[in-house]
C-alpha positions in Angstrom: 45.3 182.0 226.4 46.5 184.2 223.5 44.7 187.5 223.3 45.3 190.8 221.5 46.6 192.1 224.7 47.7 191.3 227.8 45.2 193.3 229.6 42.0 194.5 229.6 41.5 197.5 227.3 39.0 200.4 228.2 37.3 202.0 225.0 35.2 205.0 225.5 31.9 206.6 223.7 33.4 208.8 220.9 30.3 211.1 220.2 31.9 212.8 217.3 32.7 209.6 215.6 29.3 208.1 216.4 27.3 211.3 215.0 29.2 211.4 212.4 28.6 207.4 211.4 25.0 207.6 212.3 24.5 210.7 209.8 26.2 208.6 207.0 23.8 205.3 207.7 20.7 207.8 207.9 21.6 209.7 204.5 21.8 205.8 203.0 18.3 205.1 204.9 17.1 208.0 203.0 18.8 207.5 199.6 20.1 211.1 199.9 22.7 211.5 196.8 26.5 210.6 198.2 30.0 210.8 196.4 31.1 208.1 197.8 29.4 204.8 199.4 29.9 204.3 202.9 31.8 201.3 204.0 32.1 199.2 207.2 35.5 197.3 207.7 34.0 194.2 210.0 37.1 193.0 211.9 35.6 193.7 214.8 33.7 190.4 214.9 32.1 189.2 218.0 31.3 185.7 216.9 33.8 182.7 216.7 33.4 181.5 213.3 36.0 182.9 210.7 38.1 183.9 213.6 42.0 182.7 214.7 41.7 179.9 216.6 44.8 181.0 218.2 43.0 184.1 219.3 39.6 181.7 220.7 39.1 182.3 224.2 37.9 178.8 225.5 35.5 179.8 227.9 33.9 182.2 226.1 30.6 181.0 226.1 30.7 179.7 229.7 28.5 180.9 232.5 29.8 183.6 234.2 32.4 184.1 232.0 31.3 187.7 231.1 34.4 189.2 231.7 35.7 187.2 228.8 33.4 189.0 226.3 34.2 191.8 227.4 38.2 191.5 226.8 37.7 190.1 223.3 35.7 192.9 222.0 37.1 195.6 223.7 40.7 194.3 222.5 39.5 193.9 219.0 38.2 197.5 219.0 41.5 199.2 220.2 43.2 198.2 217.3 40.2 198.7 214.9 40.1 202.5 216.4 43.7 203.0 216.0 43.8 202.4 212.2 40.9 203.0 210.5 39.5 205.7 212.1 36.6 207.0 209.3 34.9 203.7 208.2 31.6 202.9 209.3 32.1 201.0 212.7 30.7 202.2 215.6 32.1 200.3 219.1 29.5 198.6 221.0 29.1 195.5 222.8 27.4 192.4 222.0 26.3 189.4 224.2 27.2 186.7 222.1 25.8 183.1 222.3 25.8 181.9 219.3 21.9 181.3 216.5 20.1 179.2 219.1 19.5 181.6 222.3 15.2 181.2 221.7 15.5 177.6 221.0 17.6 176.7 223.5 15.0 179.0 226.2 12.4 176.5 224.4 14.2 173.0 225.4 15.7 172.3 222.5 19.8 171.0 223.8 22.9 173.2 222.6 26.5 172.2 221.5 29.2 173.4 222.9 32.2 171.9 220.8 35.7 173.7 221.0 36.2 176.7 218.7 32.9 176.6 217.8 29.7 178.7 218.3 27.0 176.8 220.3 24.9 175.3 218.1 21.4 173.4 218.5 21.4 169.9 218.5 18.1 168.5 216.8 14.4 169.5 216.9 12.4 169.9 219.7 9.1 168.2 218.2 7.7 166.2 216.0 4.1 165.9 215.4 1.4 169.2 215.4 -0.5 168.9 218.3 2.6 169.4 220.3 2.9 173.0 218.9 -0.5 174.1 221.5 2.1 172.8 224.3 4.9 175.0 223.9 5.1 177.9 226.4 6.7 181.0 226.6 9.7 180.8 228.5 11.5 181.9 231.4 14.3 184.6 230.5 15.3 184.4 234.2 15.6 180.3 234.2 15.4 178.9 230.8 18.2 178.1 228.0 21.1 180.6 227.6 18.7 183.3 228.4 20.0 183.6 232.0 23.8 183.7 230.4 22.5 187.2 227.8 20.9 188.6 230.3 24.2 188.5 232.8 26.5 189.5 230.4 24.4 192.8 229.0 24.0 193.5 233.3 28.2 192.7 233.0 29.0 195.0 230.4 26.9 197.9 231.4 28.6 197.9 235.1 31.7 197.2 233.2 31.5 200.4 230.3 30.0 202.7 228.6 29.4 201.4 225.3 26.6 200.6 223.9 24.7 197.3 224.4 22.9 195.4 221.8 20.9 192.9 222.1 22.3 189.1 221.2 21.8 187.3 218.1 18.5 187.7 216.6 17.0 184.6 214.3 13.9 185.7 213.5 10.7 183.6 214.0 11.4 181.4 210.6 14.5 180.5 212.0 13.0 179.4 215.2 10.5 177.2 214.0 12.7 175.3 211.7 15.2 174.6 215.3 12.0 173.2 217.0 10.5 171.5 213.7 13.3 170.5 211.3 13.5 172.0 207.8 11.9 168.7 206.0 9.1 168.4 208.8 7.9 172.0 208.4 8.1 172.5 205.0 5.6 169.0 204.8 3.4 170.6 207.9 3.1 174.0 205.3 1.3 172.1 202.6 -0.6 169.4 205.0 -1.0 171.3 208.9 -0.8 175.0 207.5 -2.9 176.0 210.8 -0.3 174.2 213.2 2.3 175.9 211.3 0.6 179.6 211.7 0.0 178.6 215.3 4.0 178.0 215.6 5.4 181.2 213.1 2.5 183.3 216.0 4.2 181.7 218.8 7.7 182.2 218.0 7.0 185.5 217.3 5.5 186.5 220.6 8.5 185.0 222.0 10.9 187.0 220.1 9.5 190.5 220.6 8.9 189.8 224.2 13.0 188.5 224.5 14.0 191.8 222.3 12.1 193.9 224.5 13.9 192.4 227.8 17.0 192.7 226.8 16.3 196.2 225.5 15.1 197.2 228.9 18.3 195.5 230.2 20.9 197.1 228.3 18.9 200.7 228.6 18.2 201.0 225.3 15.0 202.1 223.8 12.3 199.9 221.9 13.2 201.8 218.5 16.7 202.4 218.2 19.8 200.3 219.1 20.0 197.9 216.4 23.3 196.6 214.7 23.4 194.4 212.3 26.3 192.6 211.2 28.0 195.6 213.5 26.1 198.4 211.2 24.6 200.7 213.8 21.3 202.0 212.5 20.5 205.7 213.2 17.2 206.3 215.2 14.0 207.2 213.1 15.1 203.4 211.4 13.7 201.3 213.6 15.0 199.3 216.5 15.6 195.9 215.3 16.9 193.2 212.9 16.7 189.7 212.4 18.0 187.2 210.2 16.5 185.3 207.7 18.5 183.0 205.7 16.0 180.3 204.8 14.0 182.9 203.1 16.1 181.7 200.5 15.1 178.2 200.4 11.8 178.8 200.4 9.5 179.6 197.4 7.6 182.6 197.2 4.0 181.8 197.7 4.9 180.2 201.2 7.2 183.0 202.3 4.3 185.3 201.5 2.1 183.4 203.5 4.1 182.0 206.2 6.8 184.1 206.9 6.1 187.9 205.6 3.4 188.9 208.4 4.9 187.3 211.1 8.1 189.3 210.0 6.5 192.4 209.7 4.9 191.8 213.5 8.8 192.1 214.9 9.3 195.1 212.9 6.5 196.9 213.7 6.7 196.5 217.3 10.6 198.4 217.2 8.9 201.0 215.0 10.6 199.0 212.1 13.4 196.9 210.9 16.5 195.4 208.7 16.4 192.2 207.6 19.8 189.7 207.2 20.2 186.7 204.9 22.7 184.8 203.3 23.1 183.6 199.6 20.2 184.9 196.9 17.4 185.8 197.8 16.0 187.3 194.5 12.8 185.5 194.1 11.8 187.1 197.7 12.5 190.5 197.0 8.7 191.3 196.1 7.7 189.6 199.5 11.0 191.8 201.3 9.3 195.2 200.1 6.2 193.5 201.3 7.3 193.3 204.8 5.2 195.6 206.9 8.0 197.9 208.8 11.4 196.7 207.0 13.4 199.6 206.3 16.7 198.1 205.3 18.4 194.4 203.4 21.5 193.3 205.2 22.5 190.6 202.7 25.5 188.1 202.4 25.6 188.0 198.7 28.3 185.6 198.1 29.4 188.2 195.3 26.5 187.7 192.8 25.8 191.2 192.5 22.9 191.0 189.9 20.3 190.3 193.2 22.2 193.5 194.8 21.3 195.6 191.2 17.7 193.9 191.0 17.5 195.0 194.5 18.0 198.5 194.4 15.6 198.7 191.2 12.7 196.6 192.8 13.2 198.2 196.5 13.9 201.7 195.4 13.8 204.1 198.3 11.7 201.8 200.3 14.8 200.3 202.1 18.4 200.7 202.9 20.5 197.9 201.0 23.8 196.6 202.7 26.4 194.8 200.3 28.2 192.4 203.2 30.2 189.5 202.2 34.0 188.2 203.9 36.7 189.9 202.4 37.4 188.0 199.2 40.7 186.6 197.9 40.6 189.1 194.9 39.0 191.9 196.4 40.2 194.3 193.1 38.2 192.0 190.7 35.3 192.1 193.6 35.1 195.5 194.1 35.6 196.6 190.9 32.8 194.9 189.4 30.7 195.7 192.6 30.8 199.7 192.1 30.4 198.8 188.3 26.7 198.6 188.4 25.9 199.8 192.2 23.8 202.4 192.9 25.3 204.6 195.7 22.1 206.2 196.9 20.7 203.9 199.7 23.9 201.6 199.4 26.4 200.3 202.4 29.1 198.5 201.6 30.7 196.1 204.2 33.5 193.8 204.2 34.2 191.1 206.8 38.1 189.8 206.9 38.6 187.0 208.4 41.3 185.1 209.2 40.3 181.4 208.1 38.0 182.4 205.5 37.8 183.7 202.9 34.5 184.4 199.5 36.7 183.0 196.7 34.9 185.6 194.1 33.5 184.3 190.9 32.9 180.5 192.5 30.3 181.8 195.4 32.5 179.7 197.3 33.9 180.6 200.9 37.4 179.1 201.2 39.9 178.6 203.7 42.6 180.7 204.4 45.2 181.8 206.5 45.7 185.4 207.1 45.7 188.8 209.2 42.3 189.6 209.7 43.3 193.5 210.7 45.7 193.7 208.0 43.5 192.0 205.2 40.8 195.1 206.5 43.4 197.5 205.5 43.7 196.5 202.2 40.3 196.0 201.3 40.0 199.2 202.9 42.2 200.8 200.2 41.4 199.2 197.4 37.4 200.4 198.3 38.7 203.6 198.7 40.8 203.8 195.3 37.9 202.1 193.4 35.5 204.2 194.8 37.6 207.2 194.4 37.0 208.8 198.0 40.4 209.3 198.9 40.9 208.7 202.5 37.0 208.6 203.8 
């Protein structure tokens, strides 16, 4: 098995460093004035996709296996540590089972196909009445709950880092695994109630699994939250979740459909970030809408006019993170980002991967072959020459 190192690599809390991080996030929260944008270099990923398959532990997602985890991130940390010492990332460890933890929990079935993330395999129903069956289900027995729950107990014997919680699809997301896309898009014009009855279910759900794992890991209810590896200061809420099929929805059923139900995770972490993917432009009234979100987390492909539109349509109301993989021409990227970005209440973060790569100007993600650490450093210093902050 080919690994970073041969052995197991202990890193430790670094209070400085994490102060330090956490009081350039919260000035961003609060759209205090900055020089310079703070940045994230994201080669510390704890998911599969994007990443060497050279590198791919093959029981990483197996039961029991938690040891595994550990290694990978931990290995991947050293080096981060060792050569980019003032970015944005904050070590902490992350109990990684791919989008499909709830559904799975639910009885929906999972695929586990090599050098892959687990993935569900189909929807669970198929007509509305079945939605009054579902119940809650059992952390302790059910789906890969078990497997989370044994690997934040794993990692917290194991170090001292912090724990999140796993991957969190919010409850949009976990309808559409149960319902299929087509099928609940139909049941939101012609079984509105059945589909109310379902976004209230999966939200129950999801608080109650965010709060277990919180109580696992030692965390509290309103701090603790990373996402995309951004560690969010306390006073900013305790949770994300990601919402990429906000995108493919239109406005009026987002509003109706998704926004409150939204709103219900944030407000019970004492608020929230949400994630998504692509352009979400025509939701950005219903974002700001969202009772408790404090922050955008958003994949923009490179079309930074959603990102400007953003910042004038949000304000100071929320925290806006500029993520995309590190593209294939990241001085025409970058250059045009900082062009028309607001730095008050801006995070920049770049994601190098070593398969893939945003081909910028196409939207595109395209594969290619690269160092993933050493692609990070370059971004890194074009960011920093673009942004002219010298070495920070």
């Amino acid at each position: 098995m080919s690994r970073r190192h041969a052995e197991p690599v202990r890193v430790e809390p670094d209070t400085s460093r994490t102060q330090d991080i956490l009081e350039r996030i919260g000035a961003a929260y609060r759209h205090e004035p900055v020089d310079h944008v703070p940045v994230l270099v994201g080669d510390v990923n704890y998911w599969i996709t994007g990443e060497d398959p050279a590198l791919i532990p093959p029981d990483y997602f197996d039961e029991g296996a938690y040891a595994v985890q550990l290694e990978f991130q931990t290995s991947k940390m050293a080096v981060h540590l060792t050569d980019l010492a003032d970015d944005l990332y904050q070590p902490f460890l992350f109990p990684w089972y791919g989008t499909g933890v709830v559904p799975s929990a639910l009885g929906c079935r999972i695929l586990f196909a090599t050098g892959e993330e687990p993935a569900v395999a189909g929807s669970l129903i198929d007509e509305p009445a079945a939605v009054a069956r579902l119940e809650p289900p059992d952390p302790a027995h059910d789906g890969l709950m078990p497997r989370v729950l044994a690997c934040i107990d794993h990692f917290r014997a194991h170090s001292d880092l912090p724990v999140s919680f796993t991957d969190n699809q919010g409850p949009l997301n976990i309808a559409l695994n149960l319902v299929g896309l087509e099928r609940l898009c139909l049941w939101m014009f012609e079984q509105p109630t059945a589909v109310h009855e379902l976004m209230d279910f999966c939200t129950s759900v999801l608080i109650d699994w965010v709060r277990l794992q919180k109580q696992r890991a030692g965390v509290p209810l309103e701090s603790g939250a990373f996402p995309h590896m951004i560690a969010i200061p306390p006073g900013f809420g305790g949770v994300w979740l990601s919402d990429d099929d906000s995108t493919v929805l239109s406005p009026p059923l987002y509003r109706e459909f998704v926004v409150p139900y939204n709103g219900r995770v944030f407000e019970a972490f004492g608020g929230g970030t949400l994630h998504y993917c692509g352009n979400g432009r025509h939701q950005l009234e219903n974002y700001l809408a969202t009772p408790g979100l404090v922050g955008l987390n958003v994949w923009c492909m490179g079309e930074f006019e959603q990102i400007f539109e953003a910042q004038r349509i949000v304000g100071d109301r929320a925290a806006i993170m500029v993520c995309d993989y590190t593209p294939t021409d990241p001085e025409a990227y970058f250059s045009d980002l900082f062009a028309g970005l607001d730095r008050r209440g801006a995070i920049v973060a770049t994601y190098p991967s070593a398969v893939t790569a945003l081909e910028y100007g196409s939207g595109q993600v395209r594969p290619v072959q690269r160092d993933s650490h050493a692609t990070g450093l370059a971004a890194w210093e074009v960011i920093g020459r673009l942004d002219q902050r010298g070495a920070r």
